[in-house]
C-alpha positions as CSV (number, residue, x, y, z in Angstrom):
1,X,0.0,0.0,0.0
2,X,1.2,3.8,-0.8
3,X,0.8,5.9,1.7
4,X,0.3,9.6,0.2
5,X,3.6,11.7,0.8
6,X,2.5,14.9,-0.7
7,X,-0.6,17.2,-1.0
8,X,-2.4,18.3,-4.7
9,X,-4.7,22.0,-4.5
10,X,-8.1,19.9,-3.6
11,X,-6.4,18.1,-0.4
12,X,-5.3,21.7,0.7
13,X,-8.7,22.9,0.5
14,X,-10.6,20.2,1.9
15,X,-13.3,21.0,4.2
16,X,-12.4,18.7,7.5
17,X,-15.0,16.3,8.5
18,X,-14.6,15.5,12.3
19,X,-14.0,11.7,12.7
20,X,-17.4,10.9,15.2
21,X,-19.4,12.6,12.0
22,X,-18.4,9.7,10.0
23,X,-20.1,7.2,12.6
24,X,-23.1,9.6,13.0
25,X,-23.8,9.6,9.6
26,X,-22.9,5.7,8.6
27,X,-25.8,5.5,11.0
28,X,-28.3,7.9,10.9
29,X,-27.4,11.1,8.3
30,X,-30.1,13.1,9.8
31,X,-28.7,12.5,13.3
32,X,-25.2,13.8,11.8
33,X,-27.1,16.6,10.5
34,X,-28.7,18.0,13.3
35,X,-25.4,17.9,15.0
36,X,-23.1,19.2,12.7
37,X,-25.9,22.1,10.7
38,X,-27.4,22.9,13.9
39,X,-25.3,22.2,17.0
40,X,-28.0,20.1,17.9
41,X,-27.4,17.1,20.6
42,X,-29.6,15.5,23.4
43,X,-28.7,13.6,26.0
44,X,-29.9,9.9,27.0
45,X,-28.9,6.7,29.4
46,X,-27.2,5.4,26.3
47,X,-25.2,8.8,26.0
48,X,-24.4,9.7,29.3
49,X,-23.1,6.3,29.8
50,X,-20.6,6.7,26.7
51,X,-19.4,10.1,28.0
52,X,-18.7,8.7,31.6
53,X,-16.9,5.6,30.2
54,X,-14.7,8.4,27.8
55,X,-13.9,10.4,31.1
56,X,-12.0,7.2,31.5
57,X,-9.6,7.6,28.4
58,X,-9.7,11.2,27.0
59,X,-7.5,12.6,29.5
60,X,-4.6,13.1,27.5
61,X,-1.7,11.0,28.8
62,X,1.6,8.6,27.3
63,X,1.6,5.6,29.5
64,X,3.8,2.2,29.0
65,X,2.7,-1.5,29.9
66,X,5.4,-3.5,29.5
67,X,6.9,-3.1,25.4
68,X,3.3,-1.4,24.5
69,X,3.4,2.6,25.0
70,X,-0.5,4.0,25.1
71,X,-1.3,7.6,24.1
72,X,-4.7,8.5,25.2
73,X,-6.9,11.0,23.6
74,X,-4.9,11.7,20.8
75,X,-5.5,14.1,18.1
76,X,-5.0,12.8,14.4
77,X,-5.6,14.0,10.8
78,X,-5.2,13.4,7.5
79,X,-5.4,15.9,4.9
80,X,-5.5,13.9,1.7
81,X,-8.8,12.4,3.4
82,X,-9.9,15.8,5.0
83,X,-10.5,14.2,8.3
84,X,-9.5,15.4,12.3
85,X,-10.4,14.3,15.1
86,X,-9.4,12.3,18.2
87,X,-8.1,8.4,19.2
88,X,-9.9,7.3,22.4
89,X,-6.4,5.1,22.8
90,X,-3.7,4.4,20.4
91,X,-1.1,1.8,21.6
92,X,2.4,2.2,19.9
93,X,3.9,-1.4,19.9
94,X,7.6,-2.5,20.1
95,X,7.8,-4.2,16.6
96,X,6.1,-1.1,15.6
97,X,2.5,-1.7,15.0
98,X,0.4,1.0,15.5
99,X,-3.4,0.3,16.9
100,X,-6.4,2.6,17.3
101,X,-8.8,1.2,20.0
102,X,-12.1,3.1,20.1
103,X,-14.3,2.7,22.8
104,X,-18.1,2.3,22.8
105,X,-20.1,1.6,25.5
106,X,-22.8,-0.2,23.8
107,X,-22.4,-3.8,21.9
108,X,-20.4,-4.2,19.0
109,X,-22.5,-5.0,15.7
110,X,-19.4,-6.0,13.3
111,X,-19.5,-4.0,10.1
112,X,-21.7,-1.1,11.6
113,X,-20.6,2.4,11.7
114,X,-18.1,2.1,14.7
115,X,-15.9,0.1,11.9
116,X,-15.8,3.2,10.1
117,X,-15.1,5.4,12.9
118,X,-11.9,3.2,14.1
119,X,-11.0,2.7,10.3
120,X,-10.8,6.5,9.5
121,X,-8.6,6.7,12.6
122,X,-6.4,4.1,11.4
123,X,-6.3,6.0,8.0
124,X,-5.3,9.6,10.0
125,X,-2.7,7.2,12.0
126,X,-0.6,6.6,8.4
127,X,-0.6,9.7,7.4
128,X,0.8,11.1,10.7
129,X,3.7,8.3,11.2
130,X,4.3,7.3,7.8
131,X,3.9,3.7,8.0
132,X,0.4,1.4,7.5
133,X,-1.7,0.8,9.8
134,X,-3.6,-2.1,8.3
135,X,-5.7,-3.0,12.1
136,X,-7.6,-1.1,14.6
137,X,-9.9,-2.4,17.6
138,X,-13.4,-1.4,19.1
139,X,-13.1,-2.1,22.8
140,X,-17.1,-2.4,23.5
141,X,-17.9,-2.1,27.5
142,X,-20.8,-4.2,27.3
143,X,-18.8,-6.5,25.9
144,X,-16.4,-5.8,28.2
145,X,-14.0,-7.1,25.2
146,X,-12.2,-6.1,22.2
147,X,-13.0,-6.7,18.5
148,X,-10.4,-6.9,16.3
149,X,-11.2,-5.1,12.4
150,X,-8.5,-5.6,9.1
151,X,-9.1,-1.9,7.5
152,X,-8.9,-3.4,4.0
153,X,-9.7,-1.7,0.6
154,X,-13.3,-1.7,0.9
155,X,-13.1,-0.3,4.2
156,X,-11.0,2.6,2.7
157,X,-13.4,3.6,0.2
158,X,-16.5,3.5,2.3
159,X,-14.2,6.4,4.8
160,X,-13.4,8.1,1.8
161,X,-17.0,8.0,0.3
162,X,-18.8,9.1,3.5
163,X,-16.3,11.6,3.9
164,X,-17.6,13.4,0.7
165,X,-20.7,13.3,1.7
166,X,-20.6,14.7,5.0
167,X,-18.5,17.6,3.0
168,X,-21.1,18.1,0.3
169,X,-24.0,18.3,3.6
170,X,-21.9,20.8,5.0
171,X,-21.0,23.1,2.0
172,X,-24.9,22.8,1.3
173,X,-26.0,23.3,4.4
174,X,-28.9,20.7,3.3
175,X,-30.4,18.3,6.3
176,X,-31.0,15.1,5.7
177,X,-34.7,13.6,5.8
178,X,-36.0,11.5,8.6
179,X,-35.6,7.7,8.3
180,X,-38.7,7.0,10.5
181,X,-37.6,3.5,11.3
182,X,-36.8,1.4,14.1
183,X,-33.2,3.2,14.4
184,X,-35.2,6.4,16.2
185,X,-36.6,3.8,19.0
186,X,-32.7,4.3,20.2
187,X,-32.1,7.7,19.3
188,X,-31.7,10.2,22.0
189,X,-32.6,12.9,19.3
190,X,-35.8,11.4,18.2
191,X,-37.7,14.5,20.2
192,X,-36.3,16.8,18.6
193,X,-35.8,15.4,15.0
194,X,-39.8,14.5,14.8
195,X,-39.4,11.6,12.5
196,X,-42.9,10.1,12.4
197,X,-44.0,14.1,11.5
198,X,-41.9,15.1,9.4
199,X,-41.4,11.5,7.5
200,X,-45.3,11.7,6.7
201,X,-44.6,14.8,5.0
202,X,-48.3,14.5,3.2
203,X,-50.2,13.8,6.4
204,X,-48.0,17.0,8.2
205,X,-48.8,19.7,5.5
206,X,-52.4,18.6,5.3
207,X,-52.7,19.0,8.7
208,X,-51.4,22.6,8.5
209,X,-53.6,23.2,6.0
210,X,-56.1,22.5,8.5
211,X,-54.6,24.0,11.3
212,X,-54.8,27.7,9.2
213,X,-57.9,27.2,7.0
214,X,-60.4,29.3,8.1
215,X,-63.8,27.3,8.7
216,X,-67.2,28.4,7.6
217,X,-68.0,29.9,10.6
218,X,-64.9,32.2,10.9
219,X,-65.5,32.9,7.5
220,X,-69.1,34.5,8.7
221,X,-67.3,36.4,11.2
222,X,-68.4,34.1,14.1
């Protein structure tokens, strides 16, 4: 595999897509919407839970365990991708293998959107040490194990893919429509995102319509 070693015009320019949008959207694109257009986020059990197990590991630190040496809360880019953000826990290894772990608190689903996540970190990893980084790892608390992902070809493209499309959403400024299915039975946004209301969109102008039609009776000045 060659790694890039220089930058053309369009990497320079690249809008930057943060690294947990790429997850957001692999799962829900209006979810990554209302966060990233709006600066919209609601709290749940499910969330709270994630942010108390990441007070654990994003406290930035270099620790060693023996020949492994782990940076926590690391930032990471890559330009030719357009992508920043941050590694929960990247372990530096003494034959020099380099691993993203990501943490989740919820139960791994193998190829869901977490694959992504710890895949576009992997990706950012190359760039910044020059060298493949060809595995990353999901440690999932409910779990309470890690699982192991080969960021292969297709994995690559999918990054790269979703990357432009988070970029076009956020040059347009365009929000994605409502899925209305059973993913919004686990949101913690479903409140404020209104998918049954705004998926209907028939049934929710007609009852506008309604709302603001003057009946007969107004109409007579009663």
């Amino acid at each position: 595999m060659n790694l890039p070693t220089t930058l053309d015009n369009r990497e320079r320019d690249l809008l930057q897509v943060p690294l947990s949008a790429l997850e957001h959207y692999a799962y829900c694109p209006r979810q990554s919407g209302l966060i990233l257009l709006e600066d919209a986020f609601t709290d749940d059990a499910a969330t709270i839970r994630g942010t108390l197990l990441h007070q654990r590991v994003d406290t930035p630190g270099n620790r060693g365990r023996g020949s492994i040496r782990t940076l926590h809360a690391l930032p990471v880019w890559n330009d030719s991708y357009g992508l920043t953000g941050i590694c929960d826990t990247v372990e530096l290894h003494a034959d020099g293998a380099i691993l993203p772990v990501e943490h989740k608190s919820g139960r791994y689903q193998p190829g869901g959107p977490a694959d992504i996540q710890a895949a576009a970190q992997a990706i950012c990893l190359e760039e910044m040490f020059h060298r493949p980084v060809p595995k990353a790892a999901i440690y999932s608390a409910t779990d309470r194990r890690r699982h192991s992902i080969t960021v292969n070809d297709d994995l690559r493209t999918r990054v790269h893919q979703l990357a432009d499309t988070i970029r076009a959403m956020l040059t347009t400024g365009s929000l994605p429509p409502p899925t209305a299915d059973s993913r919004c039975r686990r949101c913690s946004m479903a409140t404020g995102c209104m998918p049954k209301v705004l998926a209907g969109t028939r049934r929710y102008h007609q009852a506008l319509t309604d709302l603001y039609t003057p009946t007969e009776s107004q109409d007579d000045g009663r």
